[in-house]
Structure formats: C-alpha cells, structure tokens
Backbone bond lengths (Angstrom), bond angles and torsions (degrees), N, CA, C in turn:
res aa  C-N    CA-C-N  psi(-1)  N-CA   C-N-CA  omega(-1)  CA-C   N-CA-C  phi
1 X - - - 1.456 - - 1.525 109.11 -
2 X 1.402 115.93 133.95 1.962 124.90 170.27 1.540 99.55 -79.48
3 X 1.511 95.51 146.59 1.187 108.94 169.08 1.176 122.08 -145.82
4 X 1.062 147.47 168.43 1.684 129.56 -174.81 1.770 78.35 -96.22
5 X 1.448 108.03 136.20 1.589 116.34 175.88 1.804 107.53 -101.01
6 X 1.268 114.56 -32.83 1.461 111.20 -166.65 1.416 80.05 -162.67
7 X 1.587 84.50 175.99 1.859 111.52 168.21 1.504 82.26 -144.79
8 X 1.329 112.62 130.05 1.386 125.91 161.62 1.700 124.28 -119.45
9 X 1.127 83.18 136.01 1.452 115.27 -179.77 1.485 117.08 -106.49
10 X 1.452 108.34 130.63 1.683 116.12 -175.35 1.668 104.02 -84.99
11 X 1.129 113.21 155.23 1.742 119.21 172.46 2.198 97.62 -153.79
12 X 0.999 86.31 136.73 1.592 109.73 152.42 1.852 121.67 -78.00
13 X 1.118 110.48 -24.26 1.144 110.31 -166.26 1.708 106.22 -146.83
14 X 1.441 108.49 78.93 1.562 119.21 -167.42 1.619 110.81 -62.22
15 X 1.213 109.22 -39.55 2.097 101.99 -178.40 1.689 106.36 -70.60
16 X 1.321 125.05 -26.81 1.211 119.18 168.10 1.376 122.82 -77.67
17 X 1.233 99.58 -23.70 1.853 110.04 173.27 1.377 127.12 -87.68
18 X 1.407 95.99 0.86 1.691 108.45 -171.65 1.652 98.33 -108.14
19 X 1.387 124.63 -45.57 1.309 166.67 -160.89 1.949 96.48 -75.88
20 X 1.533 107.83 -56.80 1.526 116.66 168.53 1.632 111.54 -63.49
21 X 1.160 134.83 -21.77 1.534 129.75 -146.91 1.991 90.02 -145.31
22 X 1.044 119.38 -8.56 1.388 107.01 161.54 1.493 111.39 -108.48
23 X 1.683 118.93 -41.43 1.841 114.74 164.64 1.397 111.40 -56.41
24 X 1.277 125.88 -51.43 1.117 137.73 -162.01 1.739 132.73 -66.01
25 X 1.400 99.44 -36.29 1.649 110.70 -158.57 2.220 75.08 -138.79
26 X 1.005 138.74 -22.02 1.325 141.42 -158.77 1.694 132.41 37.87
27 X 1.701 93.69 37.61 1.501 96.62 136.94 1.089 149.28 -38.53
28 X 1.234 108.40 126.86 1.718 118.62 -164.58 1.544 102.59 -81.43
29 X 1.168 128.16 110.93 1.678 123.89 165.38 1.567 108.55 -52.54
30 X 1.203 107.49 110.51 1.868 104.12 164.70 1.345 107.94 -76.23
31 X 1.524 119.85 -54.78 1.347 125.43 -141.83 1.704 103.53 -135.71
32 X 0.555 120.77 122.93 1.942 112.58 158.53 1.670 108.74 -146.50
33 X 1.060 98.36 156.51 1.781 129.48 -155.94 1.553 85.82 -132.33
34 X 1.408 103.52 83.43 1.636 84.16 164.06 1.502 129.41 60.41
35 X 1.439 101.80 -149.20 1.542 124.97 164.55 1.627 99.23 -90.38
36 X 0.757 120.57 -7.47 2.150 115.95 -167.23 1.388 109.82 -94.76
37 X 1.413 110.54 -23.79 1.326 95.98 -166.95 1.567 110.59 -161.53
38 X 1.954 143.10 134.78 1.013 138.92 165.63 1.214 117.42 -156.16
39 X 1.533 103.48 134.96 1.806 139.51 173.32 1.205 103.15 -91.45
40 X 1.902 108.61 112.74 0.891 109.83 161.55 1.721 98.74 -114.77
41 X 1.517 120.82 172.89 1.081 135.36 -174.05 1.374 116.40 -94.36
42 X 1.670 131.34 81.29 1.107 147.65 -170.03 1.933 109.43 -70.55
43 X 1.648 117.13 0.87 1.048 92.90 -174.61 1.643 127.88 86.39
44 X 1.244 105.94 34.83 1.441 124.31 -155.02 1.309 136.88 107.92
45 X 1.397 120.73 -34.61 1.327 127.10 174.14 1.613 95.32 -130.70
46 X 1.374 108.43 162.29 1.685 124.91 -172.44 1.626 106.14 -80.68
47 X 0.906 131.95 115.15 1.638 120.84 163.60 1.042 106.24 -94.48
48 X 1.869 109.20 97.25 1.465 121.98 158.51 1.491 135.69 -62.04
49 X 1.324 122.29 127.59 0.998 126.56 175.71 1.755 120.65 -82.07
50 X 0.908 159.56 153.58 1.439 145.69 -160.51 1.806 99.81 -143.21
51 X 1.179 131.09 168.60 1.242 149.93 136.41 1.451 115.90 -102.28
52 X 1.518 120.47 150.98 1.382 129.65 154.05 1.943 108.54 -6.96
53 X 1.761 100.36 -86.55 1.327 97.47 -175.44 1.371 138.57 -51.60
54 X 2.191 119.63 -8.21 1.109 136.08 173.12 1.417 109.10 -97.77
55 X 0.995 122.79 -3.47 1.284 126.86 -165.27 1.634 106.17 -71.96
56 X 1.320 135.11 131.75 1.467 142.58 -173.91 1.334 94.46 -109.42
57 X 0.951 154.19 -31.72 1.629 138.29 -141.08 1.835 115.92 -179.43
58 X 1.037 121.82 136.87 1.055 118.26 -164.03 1.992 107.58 -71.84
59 X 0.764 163.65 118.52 1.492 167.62 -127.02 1.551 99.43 54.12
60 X 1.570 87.59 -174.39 1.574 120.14 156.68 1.713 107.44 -10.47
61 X 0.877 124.91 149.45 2.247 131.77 141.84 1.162 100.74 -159.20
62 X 1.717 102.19 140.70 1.671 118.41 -171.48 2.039 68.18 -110.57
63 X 1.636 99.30 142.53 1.245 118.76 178.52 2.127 88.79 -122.89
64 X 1.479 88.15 157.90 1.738 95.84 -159.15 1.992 78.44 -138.67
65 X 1.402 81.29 116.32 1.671 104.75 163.96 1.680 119.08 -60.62
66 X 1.413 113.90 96.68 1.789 74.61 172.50 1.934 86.64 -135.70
67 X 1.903 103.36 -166.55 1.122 118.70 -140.14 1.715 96.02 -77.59
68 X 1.514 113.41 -44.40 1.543 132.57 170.66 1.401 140.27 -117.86
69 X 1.067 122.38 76.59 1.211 128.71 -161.70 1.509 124.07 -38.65
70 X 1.291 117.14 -49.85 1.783 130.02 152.79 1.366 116.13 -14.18
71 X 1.687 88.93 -76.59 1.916 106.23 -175.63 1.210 109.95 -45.20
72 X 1.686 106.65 -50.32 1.308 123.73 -172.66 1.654 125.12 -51.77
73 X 1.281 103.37 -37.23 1.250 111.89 -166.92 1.886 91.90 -97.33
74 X 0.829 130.65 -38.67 1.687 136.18 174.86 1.824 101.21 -39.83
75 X 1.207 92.33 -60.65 1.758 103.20 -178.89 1.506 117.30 -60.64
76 X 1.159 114.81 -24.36 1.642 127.30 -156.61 1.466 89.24 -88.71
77 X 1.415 128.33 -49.16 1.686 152.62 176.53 1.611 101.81 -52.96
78 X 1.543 93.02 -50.87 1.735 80.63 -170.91 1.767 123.01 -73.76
79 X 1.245 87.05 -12.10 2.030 117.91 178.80 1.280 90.66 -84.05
80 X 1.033 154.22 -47.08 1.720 138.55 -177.28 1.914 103.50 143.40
81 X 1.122 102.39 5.44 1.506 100.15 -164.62 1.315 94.54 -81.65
82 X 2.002 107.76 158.18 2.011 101.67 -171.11 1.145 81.65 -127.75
83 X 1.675 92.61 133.49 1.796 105.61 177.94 2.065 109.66 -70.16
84 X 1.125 99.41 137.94 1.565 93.01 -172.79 1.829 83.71 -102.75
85 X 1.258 123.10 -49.90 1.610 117.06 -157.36 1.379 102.34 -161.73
86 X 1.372 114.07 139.73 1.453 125.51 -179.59 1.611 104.33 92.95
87 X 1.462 88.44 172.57 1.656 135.99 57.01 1.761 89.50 -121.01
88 X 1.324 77.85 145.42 2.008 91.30 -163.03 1.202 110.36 -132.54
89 X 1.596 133.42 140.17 1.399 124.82 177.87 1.874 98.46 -78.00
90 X 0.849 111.81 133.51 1.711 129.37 -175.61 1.976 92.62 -105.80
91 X 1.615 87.77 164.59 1.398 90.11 -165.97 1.510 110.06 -76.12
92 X 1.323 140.35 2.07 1.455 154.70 145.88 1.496 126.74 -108.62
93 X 1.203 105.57 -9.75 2.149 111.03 -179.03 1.671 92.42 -163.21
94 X 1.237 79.67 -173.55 1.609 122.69 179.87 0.986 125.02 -114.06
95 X 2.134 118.85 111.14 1.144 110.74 -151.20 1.636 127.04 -164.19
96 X 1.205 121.26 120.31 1.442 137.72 -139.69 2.251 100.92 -94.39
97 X 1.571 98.17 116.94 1.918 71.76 167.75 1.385 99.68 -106.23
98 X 1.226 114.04 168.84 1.648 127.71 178.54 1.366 99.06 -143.66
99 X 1.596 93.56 -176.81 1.647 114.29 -179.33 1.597 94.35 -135.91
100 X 1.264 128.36 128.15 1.437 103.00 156.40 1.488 125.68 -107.48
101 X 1.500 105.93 -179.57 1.576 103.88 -156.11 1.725 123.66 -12.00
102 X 1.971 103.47 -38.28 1.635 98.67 -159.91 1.616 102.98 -103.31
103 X 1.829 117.72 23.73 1.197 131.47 158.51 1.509 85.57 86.74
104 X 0.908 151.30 69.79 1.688 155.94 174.12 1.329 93.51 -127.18
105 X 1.156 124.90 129.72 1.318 136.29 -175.14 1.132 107.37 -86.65
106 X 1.787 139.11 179.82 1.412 137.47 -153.58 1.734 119.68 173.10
107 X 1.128 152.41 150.22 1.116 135.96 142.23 1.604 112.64 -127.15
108 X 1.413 106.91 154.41 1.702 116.49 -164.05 1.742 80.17 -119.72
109 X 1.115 111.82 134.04 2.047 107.78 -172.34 2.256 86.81 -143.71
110 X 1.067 94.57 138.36 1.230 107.21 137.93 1.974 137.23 -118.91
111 X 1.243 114.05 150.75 1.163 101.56 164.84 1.520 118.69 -85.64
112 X 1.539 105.89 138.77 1.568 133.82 -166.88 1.879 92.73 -53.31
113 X 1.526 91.21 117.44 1.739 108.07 174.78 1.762 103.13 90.97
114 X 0.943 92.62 -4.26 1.833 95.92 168.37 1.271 126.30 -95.23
C-alpha cells in the first residue's frame, strides 16, 4: 500500500529548524539524526526536516512510502516519470528520486527490510 510518508523540508541550520517547528507550531520530534536529519510528528504524515547533504530537490518533496522501491520506481518510468537518483540505500531506507511527467520532483523510499 502508498502512502504519503513525509513532506520534507530542507534547512541549513537543523537545531533552529527543529526548535522553530517543535516551540512554535508544537511538533512532537519522533526521530532526529543529529544535524542530518528530523521527524517530526505532523499528525499523520512525518514533517521531515533535511540538511544540505539529505536534501533531494530544491523546495518542498512529499516522499510516498511504498512496499518496493525497484518495482516502484520501474512502473513510475514506464508512466513517464524521469529517474533523477536511485534506488539507493539512504541512511534509514531505500530510496528512489523522480520527477513526474510535469517535472515536480518526488521520492518513493522504503524502510530497510520492508
């Protein structure tokens, strides 16, 4: 089953960006990686936090959970979508970026053993 997994957002400066969106709006931190990386709890979907080196795409990307990333991305290709990178082990999953047809960028991720 797809799911929207996150919406990620890039930051330069992750303790202020974690610090802005958990004081501020009172997101729950699930997950953080350091400076590289943070899950906050959007209430259904993950509001990712990104660094420079995680960063896929220049703005915003809603990343879509699914069961196989391969298949996933094979099918997405044969629909018109252009593989930009992957399918790649990421520093928590496995994980494909694209563009589809109207060049909107994207990632299809699984978690590692899923």
């Amino acid at each position: 089953m797809t799911r929207i997994g996150n919406v990620l957002y890039g930051t330069d400066d992750m303790a202020a960006a974690v610090a802005f969106y958990r004081d501020g709006l009172g997101l729950e931190v699930r997950f953080q990686d350091g400076e590289r990386f943070a899950a906050l709890d959007g209430g259904g979907t993950t509001f990712a936090l990104a660094a420079p080196e995680e960063q896929v795409a220049a703005g915003p990307v809603v990343s879509f959970k699914v069961d196989d990333v391969a298949a996933t991305t094979e099918r997405l290709t044969a629909a018109g979508a252009e593989l930009v990178r992957g399918p790649e082990d990421g520093p928590h999953e496995i994980r494909a970026v694209l563009r589809d047809p109207a060049g909107n960028p994207f990632v299809v991720y699984a978690s590692r053993g899923a």
